[in-house]
VEXLUMFI-765389 format. One record per residue (C-alpha): x, y, z; residue in three letters. Coordinates in steps of 0.2 Angstrom, whole numbers. Each point is the difference from the previous one (the first is absolute). Example, Ala and Ser with C-alpha at 12.3 -4.5 7.8 and 13.67 -1.06 7.14 Angstrom:
! residues 2
c1:c2:c3:rest
62:-22:39:ALA
6:17:-3:SER
***
This chain:
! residues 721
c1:c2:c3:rest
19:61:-113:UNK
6:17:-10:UNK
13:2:14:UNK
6:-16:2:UNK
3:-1:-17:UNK
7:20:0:UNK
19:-3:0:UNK
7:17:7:UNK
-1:-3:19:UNK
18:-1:9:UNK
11:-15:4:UNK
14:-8:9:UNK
17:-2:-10:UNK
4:-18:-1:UNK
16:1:8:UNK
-8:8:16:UNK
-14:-13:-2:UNK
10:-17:-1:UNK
13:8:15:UNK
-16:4:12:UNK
-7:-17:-2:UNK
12:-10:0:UNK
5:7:16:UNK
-16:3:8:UNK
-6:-10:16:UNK
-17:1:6:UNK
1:11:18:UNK
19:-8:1:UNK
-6:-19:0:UNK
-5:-8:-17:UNK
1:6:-18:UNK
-8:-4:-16:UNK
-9:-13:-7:UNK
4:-3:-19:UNK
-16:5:-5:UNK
0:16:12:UNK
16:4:-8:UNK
-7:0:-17:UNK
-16:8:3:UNK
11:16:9:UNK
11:1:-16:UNK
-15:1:-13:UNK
-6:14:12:UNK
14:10:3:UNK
7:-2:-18:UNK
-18:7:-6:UNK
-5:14:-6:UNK
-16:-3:-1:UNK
-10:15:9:UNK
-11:-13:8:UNK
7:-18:6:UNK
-7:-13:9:UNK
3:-17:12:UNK
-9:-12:1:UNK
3:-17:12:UNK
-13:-14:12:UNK
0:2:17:UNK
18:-4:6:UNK
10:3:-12:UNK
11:15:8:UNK
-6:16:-7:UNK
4:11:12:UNK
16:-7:1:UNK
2:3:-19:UNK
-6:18:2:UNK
13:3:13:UNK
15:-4:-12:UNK
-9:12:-14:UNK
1:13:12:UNK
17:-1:6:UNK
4:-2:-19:UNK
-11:16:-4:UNK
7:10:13:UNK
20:-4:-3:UNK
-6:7:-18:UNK
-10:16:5:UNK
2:1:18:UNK
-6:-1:16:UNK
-22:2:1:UNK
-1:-2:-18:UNK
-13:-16:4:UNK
-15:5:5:UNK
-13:-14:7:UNK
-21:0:-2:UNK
-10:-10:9:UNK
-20:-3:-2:UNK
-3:2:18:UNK
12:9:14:UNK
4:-17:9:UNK
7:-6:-15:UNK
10:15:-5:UNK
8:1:19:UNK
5:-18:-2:UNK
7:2:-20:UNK
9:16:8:UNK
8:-9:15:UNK
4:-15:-8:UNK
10:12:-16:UNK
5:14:12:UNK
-9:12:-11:UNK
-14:13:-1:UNK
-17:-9:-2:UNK
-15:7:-2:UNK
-19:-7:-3:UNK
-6:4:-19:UNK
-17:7:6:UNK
12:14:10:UNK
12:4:-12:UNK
-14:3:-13:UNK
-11:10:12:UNK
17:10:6:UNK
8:1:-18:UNK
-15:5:-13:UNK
-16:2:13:UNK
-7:8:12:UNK
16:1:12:UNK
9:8:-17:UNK
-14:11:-3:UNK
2:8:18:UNK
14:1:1:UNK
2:10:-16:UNK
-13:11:6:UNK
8:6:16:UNK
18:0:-12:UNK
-8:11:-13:UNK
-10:10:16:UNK
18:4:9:UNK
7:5:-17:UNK
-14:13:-5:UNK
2:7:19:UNK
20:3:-3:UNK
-3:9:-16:UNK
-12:10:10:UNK
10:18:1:UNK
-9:2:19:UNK
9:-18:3:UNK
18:3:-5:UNK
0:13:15:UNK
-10:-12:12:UNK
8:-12:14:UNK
-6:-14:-7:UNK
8:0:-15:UNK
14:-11:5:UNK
-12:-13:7:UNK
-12:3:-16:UNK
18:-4:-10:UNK
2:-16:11:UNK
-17:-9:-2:UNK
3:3:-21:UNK
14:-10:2:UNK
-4:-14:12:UNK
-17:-1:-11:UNK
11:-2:-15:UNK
12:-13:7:UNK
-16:-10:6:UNK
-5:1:-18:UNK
17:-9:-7:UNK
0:-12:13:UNK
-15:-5:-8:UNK
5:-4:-16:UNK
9:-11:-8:UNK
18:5:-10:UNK
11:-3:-14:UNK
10:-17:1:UNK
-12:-5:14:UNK
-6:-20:2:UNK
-18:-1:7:UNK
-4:-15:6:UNK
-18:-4:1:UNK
0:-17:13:UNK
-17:-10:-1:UNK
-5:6:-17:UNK
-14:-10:-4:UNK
-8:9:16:UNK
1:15:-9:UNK
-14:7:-11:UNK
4:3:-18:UNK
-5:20:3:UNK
12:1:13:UNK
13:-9:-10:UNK
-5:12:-18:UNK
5:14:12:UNK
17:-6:8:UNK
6:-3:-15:UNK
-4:17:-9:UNK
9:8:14:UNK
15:-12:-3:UNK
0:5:-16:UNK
-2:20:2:UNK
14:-2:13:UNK
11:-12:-11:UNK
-1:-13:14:UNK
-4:-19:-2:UNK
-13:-12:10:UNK
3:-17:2:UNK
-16:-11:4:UNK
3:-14:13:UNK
-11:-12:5:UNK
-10:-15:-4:UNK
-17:-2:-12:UNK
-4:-17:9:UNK
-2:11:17:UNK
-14:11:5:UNK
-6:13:-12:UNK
-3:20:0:UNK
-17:5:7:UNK
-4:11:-15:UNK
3:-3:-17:UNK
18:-8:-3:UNK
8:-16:-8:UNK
14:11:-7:UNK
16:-12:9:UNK
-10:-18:-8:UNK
-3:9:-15:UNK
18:4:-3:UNK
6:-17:6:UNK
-13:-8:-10:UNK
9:8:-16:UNK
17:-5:5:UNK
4:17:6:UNK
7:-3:17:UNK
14:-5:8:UNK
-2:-19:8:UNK
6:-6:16:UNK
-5:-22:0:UNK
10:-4:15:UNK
-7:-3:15:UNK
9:0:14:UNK
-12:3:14:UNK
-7:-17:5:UNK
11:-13:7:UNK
-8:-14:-7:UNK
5:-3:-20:UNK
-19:-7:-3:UNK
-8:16:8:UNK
9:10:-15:UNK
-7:-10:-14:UNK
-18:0:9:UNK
1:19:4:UNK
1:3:-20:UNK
-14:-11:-3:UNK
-13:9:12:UNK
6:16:-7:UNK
-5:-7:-17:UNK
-17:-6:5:UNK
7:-19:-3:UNK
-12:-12:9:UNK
17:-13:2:UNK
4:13:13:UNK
-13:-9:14:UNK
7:-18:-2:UNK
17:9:4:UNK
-4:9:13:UNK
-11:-17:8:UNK
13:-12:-2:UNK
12:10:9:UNK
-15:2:14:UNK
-3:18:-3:UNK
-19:-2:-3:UNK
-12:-1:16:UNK
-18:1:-3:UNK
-17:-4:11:UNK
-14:10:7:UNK
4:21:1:UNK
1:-2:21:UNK
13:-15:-1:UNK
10:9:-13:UNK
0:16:8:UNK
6:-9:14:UNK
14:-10:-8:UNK
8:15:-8:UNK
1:8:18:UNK
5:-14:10:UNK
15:-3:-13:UNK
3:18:-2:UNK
2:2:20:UNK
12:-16:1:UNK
11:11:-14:UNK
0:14:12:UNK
4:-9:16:UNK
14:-9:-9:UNK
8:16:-5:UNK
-3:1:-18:UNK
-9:15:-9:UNK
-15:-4:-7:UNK
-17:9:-8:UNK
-17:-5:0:UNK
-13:5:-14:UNK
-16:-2:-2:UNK
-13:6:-15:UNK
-10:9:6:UNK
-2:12:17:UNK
-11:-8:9:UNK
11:-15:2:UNK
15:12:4:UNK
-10:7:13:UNK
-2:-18:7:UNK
18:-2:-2:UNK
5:15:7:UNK
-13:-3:17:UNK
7:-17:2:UNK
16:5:-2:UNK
-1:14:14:UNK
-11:-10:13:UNK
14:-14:1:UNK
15:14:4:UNK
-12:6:13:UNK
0:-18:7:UNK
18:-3:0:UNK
1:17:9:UNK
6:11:-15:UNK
-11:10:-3:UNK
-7:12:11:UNK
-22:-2:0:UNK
-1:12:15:UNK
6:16:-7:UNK
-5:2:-21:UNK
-8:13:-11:UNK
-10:-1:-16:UNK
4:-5:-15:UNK
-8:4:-17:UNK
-9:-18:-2:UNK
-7:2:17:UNK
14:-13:9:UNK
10:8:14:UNK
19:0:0:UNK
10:-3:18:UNK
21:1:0:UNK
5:-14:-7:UNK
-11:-1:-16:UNK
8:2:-16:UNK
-11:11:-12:UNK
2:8:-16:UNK
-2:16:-8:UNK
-13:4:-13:UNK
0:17:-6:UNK
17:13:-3:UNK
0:14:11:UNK
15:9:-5:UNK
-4:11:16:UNK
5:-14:12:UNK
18:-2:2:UNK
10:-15:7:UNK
15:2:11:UNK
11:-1:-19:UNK
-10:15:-6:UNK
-10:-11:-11:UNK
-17:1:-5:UNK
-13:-14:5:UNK
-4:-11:-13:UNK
-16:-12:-8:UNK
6:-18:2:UNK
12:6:15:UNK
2:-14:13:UNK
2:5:19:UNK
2:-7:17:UNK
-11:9:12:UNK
12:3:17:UNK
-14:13:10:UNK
-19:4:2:UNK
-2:20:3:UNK
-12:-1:14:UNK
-12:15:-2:UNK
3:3:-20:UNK
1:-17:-7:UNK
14:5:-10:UNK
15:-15:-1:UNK
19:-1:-1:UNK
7:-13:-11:UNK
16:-5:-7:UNK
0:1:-20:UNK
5:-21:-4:UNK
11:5:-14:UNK
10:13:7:UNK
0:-2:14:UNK
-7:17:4:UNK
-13:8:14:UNK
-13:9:-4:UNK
-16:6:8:UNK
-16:-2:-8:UNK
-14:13:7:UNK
-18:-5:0:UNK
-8:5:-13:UNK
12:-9:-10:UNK
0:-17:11:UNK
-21:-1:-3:UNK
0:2:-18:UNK
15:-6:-7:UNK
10:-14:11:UNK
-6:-18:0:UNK
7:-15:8:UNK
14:-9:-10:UNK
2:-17:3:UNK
-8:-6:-17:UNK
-5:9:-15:UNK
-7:2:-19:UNK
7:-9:-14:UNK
2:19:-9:UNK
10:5:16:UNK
11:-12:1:UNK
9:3:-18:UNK
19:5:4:UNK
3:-8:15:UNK
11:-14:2:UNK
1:-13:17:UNK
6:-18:2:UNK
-20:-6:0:UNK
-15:6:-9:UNK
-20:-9:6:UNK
-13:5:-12:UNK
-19:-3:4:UNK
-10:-3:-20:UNK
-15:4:1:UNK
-11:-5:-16:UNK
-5:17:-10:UNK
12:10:8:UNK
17:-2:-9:UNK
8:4:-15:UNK
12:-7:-7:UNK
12:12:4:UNK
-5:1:16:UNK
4:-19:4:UNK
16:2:-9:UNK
7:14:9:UNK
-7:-8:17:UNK
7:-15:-4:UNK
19:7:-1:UNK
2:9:14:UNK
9:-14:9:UNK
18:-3:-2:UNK
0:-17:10:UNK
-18:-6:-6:UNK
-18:8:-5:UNK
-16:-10:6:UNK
-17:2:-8:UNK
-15:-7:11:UNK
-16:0:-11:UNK
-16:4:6:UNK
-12:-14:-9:UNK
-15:11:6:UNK
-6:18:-1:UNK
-3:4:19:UNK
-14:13:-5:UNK
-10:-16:-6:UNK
-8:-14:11:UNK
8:-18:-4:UNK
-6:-9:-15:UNK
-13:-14:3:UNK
10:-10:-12:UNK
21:-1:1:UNK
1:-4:-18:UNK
-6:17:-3:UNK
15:10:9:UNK
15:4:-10:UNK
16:-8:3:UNK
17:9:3:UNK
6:-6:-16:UNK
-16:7:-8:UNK
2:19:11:UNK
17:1:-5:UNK
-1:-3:-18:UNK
-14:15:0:UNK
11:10:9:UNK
14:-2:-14:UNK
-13:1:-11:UNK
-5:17:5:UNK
15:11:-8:UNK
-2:18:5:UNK
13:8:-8:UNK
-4:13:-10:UNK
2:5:-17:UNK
6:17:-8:UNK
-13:8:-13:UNK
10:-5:-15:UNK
-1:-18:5:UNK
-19:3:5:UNK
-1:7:-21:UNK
8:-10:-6:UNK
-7:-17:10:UNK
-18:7:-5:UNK
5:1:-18:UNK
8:-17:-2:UNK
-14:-6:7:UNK
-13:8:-12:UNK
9:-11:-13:UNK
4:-16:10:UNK
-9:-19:-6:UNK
-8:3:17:UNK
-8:13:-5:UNK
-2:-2:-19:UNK
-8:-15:5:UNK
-13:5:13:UNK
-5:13:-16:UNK
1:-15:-12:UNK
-11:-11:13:UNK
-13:13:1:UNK
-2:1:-20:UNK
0:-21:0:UNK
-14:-1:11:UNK
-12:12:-9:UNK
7:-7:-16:UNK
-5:-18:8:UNK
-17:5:8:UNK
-5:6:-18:UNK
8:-16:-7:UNK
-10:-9:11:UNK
-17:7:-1:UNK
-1:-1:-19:UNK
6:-19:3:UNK
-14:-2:12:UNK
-15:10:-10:UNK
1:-9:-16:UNK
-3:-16:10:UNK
-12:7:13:UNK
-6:18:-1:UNK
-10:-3:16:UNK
14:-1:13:UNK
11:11:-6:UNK
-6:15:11:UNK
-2:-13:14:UNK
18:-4:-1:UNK
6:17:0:UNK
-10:3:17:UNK
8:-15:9:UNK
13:7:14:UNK
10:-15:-8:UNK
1:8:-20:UNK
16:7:4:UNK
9:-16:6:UNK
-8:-6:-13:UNK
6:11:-14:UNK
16:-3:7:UNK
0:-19:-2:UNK
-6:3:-19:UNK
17:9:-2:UNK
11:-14:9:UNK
-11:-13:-10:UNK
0:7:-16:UNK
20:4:0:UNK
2:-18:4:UNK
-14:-7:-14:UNK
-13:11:-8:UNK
-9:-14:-5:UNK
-1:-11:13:UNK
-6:15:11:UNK
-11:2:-11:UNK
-7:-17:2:UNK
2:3:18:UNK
-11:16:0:UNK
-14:-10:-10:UNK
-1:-18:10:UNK
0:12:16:UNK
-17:13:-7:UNK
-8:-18:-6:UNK
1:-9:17:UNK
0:16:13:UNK
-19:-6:2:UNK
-6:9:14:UNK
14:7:7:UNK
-1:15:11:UNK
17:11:-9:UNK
4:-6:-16:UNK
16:12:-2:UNK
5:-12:14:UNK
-2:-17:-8:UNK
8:6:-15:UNK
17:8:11:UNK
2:-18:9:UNK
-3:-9:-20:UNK
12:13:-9:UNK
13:-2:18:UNK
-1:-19:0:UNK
3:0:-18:UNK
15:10:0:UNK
7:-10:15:UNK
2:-15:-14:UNK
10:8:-11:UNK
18:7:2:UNK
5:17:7:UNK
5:12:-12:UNK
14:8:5:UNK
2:15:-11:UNK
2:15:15:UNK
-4:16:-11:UNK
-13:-3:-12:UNK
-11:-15:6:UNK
-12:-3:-13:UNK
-8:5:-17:UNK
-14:11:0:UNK
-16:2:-8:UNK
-9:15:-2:UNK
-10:10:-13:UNK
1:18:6:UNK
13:7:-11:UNK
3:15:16:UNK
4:-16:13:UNK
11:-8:-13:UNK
9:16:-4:UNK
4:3:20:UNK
4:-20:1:UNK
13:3:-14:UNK
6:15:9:UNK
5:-8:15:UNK
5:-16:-7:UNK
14:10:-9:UNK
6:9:17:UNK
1:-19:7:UNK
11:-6:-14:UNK
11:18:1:UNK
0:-4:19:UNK
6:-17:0:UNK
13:4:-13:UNK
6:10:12:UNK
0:-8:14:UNK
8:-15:-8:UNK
15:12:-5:UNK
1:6:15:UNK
3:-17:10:UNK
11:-5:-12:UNK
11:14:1:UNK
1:4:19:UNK
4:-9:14:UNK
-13:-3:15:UNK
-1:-12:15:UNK
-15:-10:-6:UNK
11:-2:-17:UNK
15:-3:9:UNK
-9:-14:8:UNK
-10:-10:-13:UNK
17:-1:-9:UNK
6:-8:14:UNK
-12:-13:-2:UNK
5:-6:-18:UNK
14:-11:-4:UNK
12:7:-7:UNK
-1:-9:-19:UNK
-18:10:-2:UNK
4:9:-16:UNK
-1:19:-1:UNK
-15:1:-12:UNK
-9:-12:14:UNK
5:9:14:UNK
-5:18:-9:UNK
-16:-7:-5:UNK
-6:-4:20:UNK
10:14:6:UNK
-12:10:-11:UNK
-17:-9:6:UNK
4:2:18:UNK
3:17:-3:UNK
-17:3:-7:UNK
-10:-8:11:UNK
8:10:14:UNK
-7:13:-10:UNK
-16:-8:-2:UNK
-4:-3:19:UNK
9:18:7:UNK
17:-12:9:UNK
11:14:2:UNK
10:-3:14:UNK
-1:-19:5:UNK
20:-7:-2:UNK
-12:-17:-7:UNK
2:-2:-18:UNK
-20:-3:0:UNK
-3:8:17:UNK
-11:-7:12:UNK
-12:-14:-4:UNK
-16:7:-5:UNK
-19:-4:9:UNK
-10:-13:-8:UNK
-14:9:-5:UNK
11:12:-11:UNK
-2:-13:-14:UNK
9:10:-12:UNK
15:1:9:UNK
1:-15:8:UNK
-2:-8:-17:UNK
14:11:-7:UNK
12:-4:16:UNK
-3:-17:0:UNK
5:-1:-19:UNK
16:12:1:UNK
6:-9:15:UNK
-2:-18:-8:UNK
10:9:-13:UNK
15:5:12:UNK
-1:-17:7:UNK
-2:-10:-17:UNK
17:11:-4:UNK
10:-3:15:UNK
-2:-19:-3:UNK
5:-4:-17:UNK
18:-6:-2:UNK
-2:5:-20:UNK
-12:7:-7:UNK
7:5:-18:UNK
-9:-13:-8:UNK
-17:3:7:UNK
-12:17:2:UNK
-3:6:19:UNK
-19:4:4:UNK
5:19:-1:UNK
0:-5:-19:UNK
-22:-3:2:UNK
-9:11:-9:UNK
-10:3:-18:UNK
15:11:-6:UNK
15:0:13:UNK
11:-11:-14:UNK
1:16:-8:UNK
3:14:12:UNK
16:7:6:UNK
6:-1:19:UNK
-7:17:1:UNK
-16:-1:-6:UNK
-4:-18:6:UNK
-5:8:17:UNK
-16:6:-7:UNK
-7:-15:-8:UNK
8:-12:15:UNK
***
């Protein structure tokens, strides 16, 4: 965040800016989008040492990083852009699709401050001490000794980064926030900027990261919102709401028939068949799966049909790494870099590299494929073939991020997605992505009752549900702190205090009536839930609780738990009466301990500061579920009104941990959860009273119940509710 917000890294002049974009065209074809051209200005007019963009799945960044280079370079020259990548097969493809130098972050760190610095400033500082050597200046080596300082030297600067130089970090979010903390402080050393692209809603770093969400998350990135990929206007609105975690998402997706779902085997077998009929038909397509065991499946399937149709050769194979054997024909793909393995281009082989296999060495087992992307031959030597090349018909959600085809069919299994996962799965296809949902696990046997398997509907929500995007430190911090004084927490402190406060209160109740029973009750597994309902009870009528409590200890009779009779009396008597519907402070308490009451003042005074706050807060920002519980009220509600259950809503959030359901009252609670329930019920008769009244000047709303809410402000009216 320091560098982002240091202001002394270099920029574009806007004259050389506007001229290179408006005049750039995307590899000669198409140029940019409104949005793209906007988002290259605020970079290039930067001079923030650190920048970043930031746009879904489809919206064109690449494209809108090739217009910032062409832009960068007509002001500082050509190879001023240099590109990162967090894996090499990413790198070779930002490289070949900007026509510059990329390189994978792990190797530039290694080769620029690591071990493959360290060496070679050994050896540098080795030949330097051996030319001062008087013995040496005479020697025939001297000349050669002069030569490797120098190519040691150059290998050093090339490096490094240099003044006026933009390094683009492609797939930031896969980038570890260590890796990132030392890029940048080389980019600052050297006077050089990075510009972070990516997108948070994708897959995340390995180690610790969530620096590119964090910066977007703070209005600190440049947006792309257009989405261009899909062909299909719906598709765009429905890729957002994945990548948001919105559950509306699955009804787009199924009533455009983009949902299948059934047993594992029939849905293994769906996505195969229709990812097959894609191939046939000419169009490119992926297939995905969860987990590995299932793209094993896949790929088997997959290979055992082209050996039918007499494409594959099953004769003449070698061994590949998951024990499956590979004949010409097969397509595989690389998993591992071996810079020591060259292709006909003099490129490296790369993790994530897709090849068509055109011969079987014999006796070593080796193979000769051609490189899909480039086109390229290489020969791959055994070794290499059985510990690092799989088949590569289908493949891992985690994989598949950055490739783009006409199709995409994607195998959900429960328990085995995020939701990052799905969403990057699911927008792989130009022309359409499938989903085909697995309603059971096929490690378990089938259940003896259907009722009890999950539907798709259900698997999916989970897997949207399950967000596993990570968070930097400071969020973590700062998350942790919030939460030590949120009504959630204030009141789970508070509740605990109640329910000793209300055991005591209750036992004194019950010893000056019957001293014989009290150590009975107390021993009952049912005291608790009993002690409980004396709370709910006595909030509601102390006195008639109190009658409740005595009628139930006259007639328990020969009952076998006491403490249980008396938690279905106090329960059925507070059934009768109305809810309360105060959310932060539920009832009066009674208690004699003058240490208990101090805490209970204590915390009571955090939960009034709290809900202050929190009232403020929603009055004064602008959030979704806001957004959308004023779309609910006419539009003659008056502003006091409108404050005042703003201000309630906002609390019970707070209250019940909502943070990031777009529901003004998020989802409805269980039944058991009487508290809440009883609070939801009453807010949401509120919001519906309100949206039905014509005019209501005349009259109070039932926001205005209450002993004392006549004569609180808008503010401090949440607290009481």
């Amino acid at each position: 965040m320091a560098a982002r917000n240091d202001d002394g890294g270099p920029a574009v002049r806007a004259t050389v800016a506007m001229e290179a974009l408006t005049g750039y065209q995307h590899h000669g074809k198409f140029g940019l989008h409104d949005d793209q051209r906007a988002a290259a200005a605020e970079i290039l007019l930067s001079v923030n040492r650190l920048d970043a963009v930031v746009g879904p799945a489809g919206t064109g960044k690449t494209t809108t990083l090739g217009a910032i280079k062409a832009a960068w370079e007509a002001e500082f020259g050509p190879g001023s852009v240099v590109g990162l990548a967090p894996a090499a097969a990413s790198a070779e493809v930002l490289g070949r699709e900007l026509s510059m130098v990329a390189e994978n972050v792990s190797k530039w760190l290694y080769e620029s401050a690591r071990g493959g610095a360290s060496r070679r400033a050994e050896r540098f500082f080795d030949a330097e001490r051996r030319l001062t050597n008087p013995v040496a200046k005479s020697s025939p080596q001297t000349a050669l000794l002069a030569q490797k300082a120098a190519w040691l030297s150059a290998e050093q600067d090339r490096w490094r980064f240099h003044s006026n130089q933009l390094v683009v970090v492609d797939e930031a979010s896969m980038v570890s926030t260590l890796q990132l903390a030392a890029l940048v402080e080389q980019a600052r050393d050297a006077g050089a900027k990075i510009l972070l692209v990516g997108d948070p809603g994708q897959l995340d770093a390995i180690d610790a990261g969530g620096v590119l969400g964090w910066l977007d998350r703070q209005g600190k990135t440049a947006r792309l919102r257009t989405i261009l990929r899909f062909e299909d206007a719906w598709e765009r609105d429905a890729s957002l709401k994945l990548r948001a975690g919105d559950v509306a998402a699955i009804s787009d997706y199924e009533q455009h028939q983009r949902i299948r779902h059934g047993a594992y085997l029939d849905v293994v077998d769906q996505a195969y068949l229709n990812w097959r009929a894609d191939i046939l038909a000419g169009r490119s397509s992926i297939l995905i799966a969860a987990d590995n065991d299932t793209v094993g499946m896949l790929n088997e399937r997959a290979q055992a049909d082209r050996v039918i149709q007499g494409l594959v050769d099953a004769e003449q194979t070698a061994l590949l790494r998951d024990t499956l054997c590979v004949g010409r024909g097969d397509t595989v793909i690389a998993r591992r870099n071996d810079r020591t393995v060259a292709d006909s281009n003099g490129d490296f082989i790369r993790n994530g590299t897709l090849l068509d296999v055109v011969r079987v060495g014999k006796r070593d087992g080796s193979l000769v494929a051609v490189r899909r992307d480039t086109g390229a031959i290489v020969t791959l030597h055994r070794e290499y073939v059985e510990s690092a090349v799989e088949l590569g018909y289908a493949t891992t959600a985690h994989r598949s991020q950055g490739i783009t085809v006409d199709t995409g069919h994607t195998v959900v299994t429960q328990g085995r997605l995020t939701r990052e996962l799905l969403y990057v799965s699911m927008t792989r296809g130009r022309g359409g992505n499938y989903a085909y949902v697995s309603e059971n696990d096929p490690t378990d046997h089938e259940p003896l009752d259907p009722s009890l398997q999950p539907q798709s509907q259900e698997i999916l929500a989970e897997v949207l549900a399950a967000e596993g995007a990570e968070r930097t430190a400071h969020e973590v911090r700062d998350a942790e702190q919030s939460n030590a004084d949120s009504l959630e927490r204030l009141s789970a402190e508070y509740d605990y205090l109640a329910q000793i406060a209300a055991a005591e209160d209750l036992t004194r109740f019950v010893k000056a009536r019957n001293s014989e029973i009290d150590e009975v009750l107390q021993q009952s597994p049912s005291w608790g839930a009993a002690v409980a309902a004396w709370r709910r009870a006595t909030a509601a009528s102390r006195p008639g609780a109190q009658r409740t409590v005595m009628a139930a200890l006259e007639t328990s009779g020969d009952a076998k738990d006491v403490a249980a009779v008396l938690h279905a009396r106090l329960v059925n008597f507070s059934s009768r009466l109305p809810a309360g519907d105060r959310v932060v402070i539920p009832e009066p308490l009674h208690t004699n301990r003058p240490d208990l009451a101090d805490m209970i003042n204590q915390v009571t005074h955090k939960i009034r500061q709290r809900a202050k706050q929190v009232a403020s807060a929603a009055l004064t920002q602008d959030t979704e579920w806001k957004r959308k519980l004023l779309q609910t009220l006419p539009p003659n509600v008056t502003a006091t009104d409108t404050a005042r259950l703003v201000a309630r809503v906002a609390i019970y959030r707070d209250r019940w941990g909502i943070d990031d359901s777009p529901l003004p009252l998020g989802p409805a609670p269980a039944d058991h959860d009487w508290e809440q329930s009883s609070q939801y019920e009453h807010l949401k008769r509120v919001a519906d009273w309100a949206s039905s009244q014509a005019n209501r000047q005349q009259q109070p709303g039932p926001w205005l119940e209450g002993s004392i809410s006549q004569q609180i402000s808008p503010i401090t009216v949440g607290w009481q509710l």
